[in-house]
N, C-alpha and C positions, 0 to 999 in steps of 0.2 A: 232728761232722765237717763238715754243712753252714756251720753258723757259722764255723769257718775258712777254708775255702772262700769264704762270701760275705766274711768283711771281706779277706780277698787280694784280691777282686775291686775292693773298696773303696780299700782301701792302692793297690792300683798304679796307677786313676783317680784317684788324691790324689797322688800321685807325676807322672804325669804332665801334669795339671792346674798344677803348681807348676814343673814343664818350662816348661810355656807362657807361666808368670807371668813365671818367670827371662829368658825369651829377649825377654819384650816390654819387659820392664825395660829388658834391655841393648840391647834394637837400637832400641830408639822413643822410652825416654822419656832414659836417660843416655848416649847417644852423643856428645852433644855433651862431657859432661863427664867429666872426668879422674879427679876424686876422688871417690870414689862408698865410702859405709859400708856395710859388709855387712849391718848389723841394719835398716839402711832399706830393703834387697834383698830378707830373709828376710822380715819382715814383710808388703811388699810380696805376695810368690809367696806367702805362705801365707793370707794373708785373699784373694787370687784363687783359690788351690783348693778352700778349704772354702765358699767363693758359690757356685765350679761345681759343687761337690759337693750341693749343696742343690737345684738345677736338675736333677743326674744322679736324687737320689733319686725326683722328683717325676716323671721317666719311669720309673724303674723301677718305681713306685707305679703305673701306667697301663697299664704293660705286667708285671707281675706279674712280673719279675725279681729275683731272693734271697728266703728266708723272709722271713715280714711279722713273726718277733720280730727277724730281721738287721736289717731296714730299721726298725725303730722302734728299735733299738741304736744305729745310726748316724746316727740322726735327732738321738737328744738328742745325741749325742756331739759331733757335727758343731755342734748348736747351742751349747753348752757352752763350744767351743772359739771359735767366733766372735764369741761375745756378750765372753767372758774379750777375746779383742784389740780388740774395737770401745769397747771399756767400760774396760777398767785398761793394756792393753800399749800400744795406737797413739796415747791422748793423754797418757800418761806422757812416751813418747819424741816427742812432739811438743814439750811443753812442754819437756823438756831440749834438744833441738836449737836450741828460739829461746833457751833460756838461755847457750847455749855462743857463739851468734853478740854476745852482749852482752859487753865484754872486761873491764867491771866487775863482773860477778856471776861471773867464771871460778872463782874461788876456795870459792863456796858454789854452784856450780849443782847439785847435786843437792838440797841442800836449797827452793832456788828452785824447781828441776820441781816437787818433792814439792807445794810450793802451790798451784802452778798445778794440778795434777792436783785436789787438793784442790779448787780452786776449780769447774774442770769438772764434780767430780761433782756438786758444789751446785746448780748452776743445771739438771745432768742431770736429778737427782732432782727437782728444782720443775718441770720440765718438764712431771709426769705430774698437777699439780695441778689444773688449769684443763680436763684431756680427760676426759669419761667412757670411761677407755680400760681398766677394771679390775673386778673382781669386789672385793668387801670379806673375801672369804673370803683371801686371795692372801698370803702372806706376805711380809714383806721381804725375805728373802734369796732367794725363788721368780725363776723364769727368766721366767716372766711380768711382772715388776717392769721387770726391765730389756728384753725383749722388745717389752712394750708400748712404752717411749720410744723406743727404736730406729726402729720402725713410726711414730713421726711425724713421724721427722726424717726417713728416708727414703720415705713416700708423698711427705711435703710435695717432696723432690727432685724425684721422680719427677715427681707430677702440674706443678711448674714445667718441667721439659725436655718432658713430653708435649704440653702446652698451648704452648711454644715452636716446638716440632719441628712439631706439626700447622698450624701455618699458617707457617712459615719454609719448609717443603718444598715448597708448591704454589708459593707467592711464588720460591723457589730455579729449579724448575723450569720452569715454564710461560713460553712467551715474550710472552706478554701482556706480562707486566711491565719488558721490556724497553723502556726507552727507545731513540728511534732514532738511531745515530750513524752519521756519514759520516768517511769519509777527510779533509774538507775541515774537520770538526773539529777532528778530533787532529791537523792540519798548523798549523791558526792555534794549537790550546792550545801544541804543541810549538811553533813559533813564539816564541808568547808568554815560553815558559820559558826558549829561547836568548838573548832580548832581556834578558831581568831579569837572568841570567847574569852577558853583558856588562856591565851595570850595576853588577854588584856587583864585580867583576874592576875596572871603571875606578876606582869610587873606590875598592876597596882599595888600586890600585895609588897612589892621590893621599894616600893614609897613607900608605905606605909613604917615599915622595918626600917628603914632608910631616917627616917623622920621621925621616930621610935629615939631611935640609936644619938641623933642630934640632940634631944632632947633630954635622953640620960647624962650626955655631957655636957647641959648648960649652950650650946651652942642657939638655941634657937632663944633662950632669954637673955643673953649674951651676946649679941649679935653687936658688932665693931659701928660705931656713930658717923657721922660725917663724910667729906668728899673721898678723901684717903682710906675710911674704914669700908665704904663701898666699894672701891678699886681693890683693895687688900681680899675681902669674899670674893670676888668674881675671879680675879687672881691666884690665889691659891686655894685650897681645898684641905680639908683634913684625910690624913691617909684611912683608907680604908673605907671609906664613904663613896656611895654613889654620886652618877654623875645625872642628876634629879631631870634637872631642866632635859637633857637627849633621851630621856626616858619617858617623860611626862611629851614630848614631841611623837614618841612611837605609839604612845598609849593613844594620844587623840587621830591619827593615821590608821589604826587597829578599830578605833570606833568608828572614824566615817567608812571605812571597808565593812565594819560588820553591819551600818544599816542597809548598805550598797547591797550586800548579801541578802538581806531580810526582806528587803523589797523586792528582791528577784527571787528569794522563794515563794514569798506570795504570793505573784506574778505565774511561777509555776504552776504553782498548785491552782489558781483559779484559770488556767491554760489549760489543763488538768481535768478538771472538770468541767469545762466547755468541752471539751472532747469526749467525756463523757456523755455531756447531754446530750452532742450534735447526735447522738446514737440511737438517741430515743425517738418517738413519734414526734412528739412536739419541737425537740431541734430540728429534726428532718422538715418540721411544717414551717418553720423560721428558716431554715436553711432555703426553702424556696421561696419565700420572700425575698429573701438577699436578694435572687436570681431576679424577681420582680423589681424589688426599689434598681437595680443596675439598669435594667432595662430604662426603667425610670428616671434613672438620672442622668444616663447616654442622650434620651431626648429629650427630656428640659435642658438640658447645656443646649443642643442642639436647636429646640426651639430658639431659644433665650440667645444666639448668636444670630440667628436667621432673625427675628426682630431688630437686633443692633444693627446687622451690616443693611438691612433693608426701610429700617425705621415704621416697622410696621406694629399694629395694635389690632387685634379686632374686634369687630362692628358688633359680631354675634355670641352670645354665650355658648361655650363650646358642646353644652347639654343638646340645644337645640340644631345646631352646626351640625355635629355628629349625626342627630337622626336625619336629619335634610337626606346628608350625603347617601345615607343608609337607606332610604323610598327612594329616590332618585335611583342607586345604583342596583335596586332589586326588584323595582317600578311596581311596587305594591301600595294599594288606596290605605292610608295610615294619617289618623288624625294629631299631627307634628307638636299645634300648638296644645291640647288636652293633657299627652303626655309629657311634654318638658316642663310645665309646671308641674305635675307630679315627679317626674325624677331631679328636677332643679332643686324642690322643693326637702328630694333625700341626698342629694350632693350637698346643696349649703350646710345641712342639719350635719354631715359626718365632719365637712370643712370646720364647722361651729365647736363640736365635743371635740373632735382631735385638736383644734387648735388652744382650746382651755386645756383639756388636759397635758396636749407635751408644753402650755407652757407654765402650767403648778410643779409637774414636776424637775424643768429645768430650773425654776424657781428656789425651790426645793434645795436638789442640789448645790445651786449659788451661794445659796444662803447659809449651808453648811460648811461647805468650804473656807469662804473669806469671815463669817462673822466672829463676835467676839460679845462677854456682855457691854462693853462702852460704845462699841460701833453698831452692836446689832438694831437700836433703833436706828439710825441712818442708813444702814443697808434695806431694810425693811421699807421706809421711804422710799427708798431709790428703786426698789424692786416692783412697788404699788406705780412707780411713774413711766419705768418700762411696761409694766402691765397695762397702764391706761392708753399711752400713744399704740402699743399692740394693735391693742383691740381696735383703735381708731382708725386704723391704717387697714383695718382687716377690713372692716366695713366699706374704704376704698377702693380696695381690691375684688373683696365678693364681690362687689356692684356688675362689675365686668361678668361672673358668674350664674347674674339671674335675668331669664328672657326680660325683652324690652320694654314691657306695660310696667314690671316690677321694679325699674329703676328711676320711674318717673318722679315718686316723692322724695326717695333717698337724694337724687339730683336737687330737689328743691329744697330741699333741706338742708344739704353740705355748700351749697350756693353754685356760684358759675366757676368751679375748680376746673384748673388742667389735666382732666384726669387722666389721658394719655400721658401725661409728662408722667406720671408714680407708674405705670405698667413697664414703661420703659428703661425709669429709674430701676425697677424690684430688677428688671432682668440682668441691668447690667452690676451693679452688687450681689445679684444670685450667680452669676456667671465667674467673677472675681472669687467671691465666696467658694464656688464648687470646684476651680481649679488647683486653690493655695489649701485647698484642704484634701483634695489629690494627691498634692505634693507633699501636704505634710506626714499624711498618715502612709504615704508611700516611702519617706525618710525614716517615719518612727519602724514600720514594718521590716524597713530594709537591715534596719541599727537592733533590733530586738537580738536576732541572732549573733551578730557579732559581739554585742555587749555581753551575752551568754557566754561566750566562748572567750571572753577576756575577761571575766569574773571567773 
């Protein structure tokens, strides 16, 4: 009876969960578009419920919520079903969708996906050649097989948007980095943009009249035949006539300057009003976050190199670590194990929402930028398949995050993984990551103002 009970409890969080997949589908990412497939919808909502469902299991793990044979029930099950869409259902229908956009393979597209899928697994499968990410005991058809691969496509995710995210968010926030703009700026750049404007206005208008003029004489229905009558126009000119072609060359040089302009007054003006906000309370309280994520991301580089050069991982969740150190170095009677599962239990929980939400809305983003309506079901796919190894890989990662009673079924569950080899991996991808995006936003930053001053 309990087991009914707990998977009802499950079903209707898995029900709901795909609620939420369904409505972020329709209101964020396909609003814009008209034509929308239902198997890219469904797909969609259901590899977002069973990630959040992997997230639900891992508090009810912490907080002792349903039998522990329920929750190892719905552990594999849950995995079972995710690994099946991340691995055979979401690049099948990936690969058919860029088949169907091709209008000479309409006739054998399914045989075409079928290759491509084919093709995918191949390179899936060599993926796990080169990682010690495996026991030799493991079968092929074992869930570890494919678990493992999944976990390096998605730490590798992971640890690139962490190592991004950790120094883009102080650089976002802090007003340090704000360059200084004045109103007397953005009057001379806009200035500048209404000048080249008219520029481009005058001589279109001398085309125009230009080719007016050709046309009241017959020249442009009239125009010389053959190899001699093309040498003959290009050759000579009628007098009094513009010289179209050196014209129509300044006019497209006057428009890529004027978007070159438009984008750096944008650019102003939302520079502009970051300086304005930084003024207010709530910039000032992001502005000391900056100061926080910096701090922050001085010592995850820091940690994340001190693991490399020493090869180290550790033993303890840093919840419980931390309070040790903490009785130990103030020698007060504190019961360690009681509360690290209550504050492990509100670390995973902030790790769990911040991790969904910065990744819908990088999502989001993504999806706005590159799509289109013939590609947007394939990005959609491809976005639900970064979404699934995410979350896979978070559940690898949390593990290390929750004291040591709590990792006992998740370990049984994901099988005999190397899971020192992904902590070690994230570090070194987060450490790549956090330095080339140091540099980048230390190039972009450097080039802002001299681009200014050369516009």
């Amino acid at each position: 009876m309990s087991f009914l009970i707990d998977s009802s409890i499950m079903v209707t969080s898995q029900v709901l969960f795909f609620g939420f997949g369904w409505l972020f589908f329709m209101r964020k990412l396909f609003k814009d578009y008209e034509v929308r497939q239902y198997v890219v919808q469904v797909i969609f909502s259901v590899t977002f419920a069973f990630s959040c469902t992997m997230f639900e299991l891992i508090i009810f793990e912490i907080l002792g919520v349903l039998n522990s044979s329920s929750r190892y029930f719905h552990w594999k099950l849950n995995l079972c079903v995710i690994l099946l869409i991340l691995v055979f259902m979401v690049p099948f229908y990936i690969g058919y969708f860029v088949v169907s956009n091709i209008r000479l393979l309409h006739r054998q597209k399914l045989l075409f996906a079928c290759i491509l899928w084919l093709t995918f697994m191949y390179f899936f499968w060599k993926l796990g050649d080169p990682f010690p990410i495996l026991s030799p005991k493991h079968g092929i058809l074992s869930i570890e097989q494919l678990i493992s691969r999944v976990g390096v496509i998605g730490v590798t995710l992971m640890a690139l948007l962490s190592g991004f995210g950790a120094v883009n968010c102080p650089y976002t926030y802090m007003s340090y980095f704000l360059r200084n703009v004045t109103d007397a700026d953005i009057l001379a750049l806009e200035r500048r943009l209404l000048q080249t404007m008219d520029m481009i206005v005058s001589k279109k208008k001398r085309i125009a009249v230009a080719h007016r003029t050709m046309f009241q004489r017959g020249e442009v229905n009239n125009k010389p035949t053959g190899f001699w009558g093309m040498i003959k126009s290009v050759t000579t000119s009628v007098s009094g006539s513009e010289n179209l072609s050196l014209i129509q060359q300044e006019v497209d040089a006057l428009e890529e300057l004027s978007r070159q302009l438009f984008l750096e007054t944008a650019d102003l003006h939302a520079t502009k009003e970051r300086i304005e906000y930084s003024k207010t309370f709530q910039g000032k309280y992001f502005n000391f976050l900056g100061y926080f994520f910096s701090i922050y991301c001085v010592w995850k580089i820091f940690m994340a190199t001190i693991n490399i050069v020493f090869d180290r991982v550790g033993k303890t969740d840093p919840v419980t670590r931390g309070i040790e150190i903490t009785v130990n170095y103030l020698g007060i009677q504190f019961d360690v194990k009681f509360w690290s599962q209550h504050i492990s239990f509100i670390l995973v929980g902030i790790i769990i929402v911040t991790s969904i939400r910065g990744l819908l809305i990088t999502l989001t983003k993504f999806f706005y930028a590159i799509s289109s309506s013939k590609s947007s079901n394939v990005i959609v796919l491809l976005l639900a398949q970064i979404m699934g190894m995410y979350f896979v890989s978070s559940v690898l990662l949390i593990r290390m995050s929750m004291p040591l009673e709590y990792r006992t079924i998740i370990t049984e569950v994901l099988g005999e993984l190397q899971f020192n080899f992904y902590h070690r991996w994230f570090d070194v991808i987060f450490l790549v990551s956090a330095l080339s995006s140091i540099l980048f936003l230390y190039l972009a930053h450097k080039q802002a103002p001299e681009k200014h001053m050369a516009l």
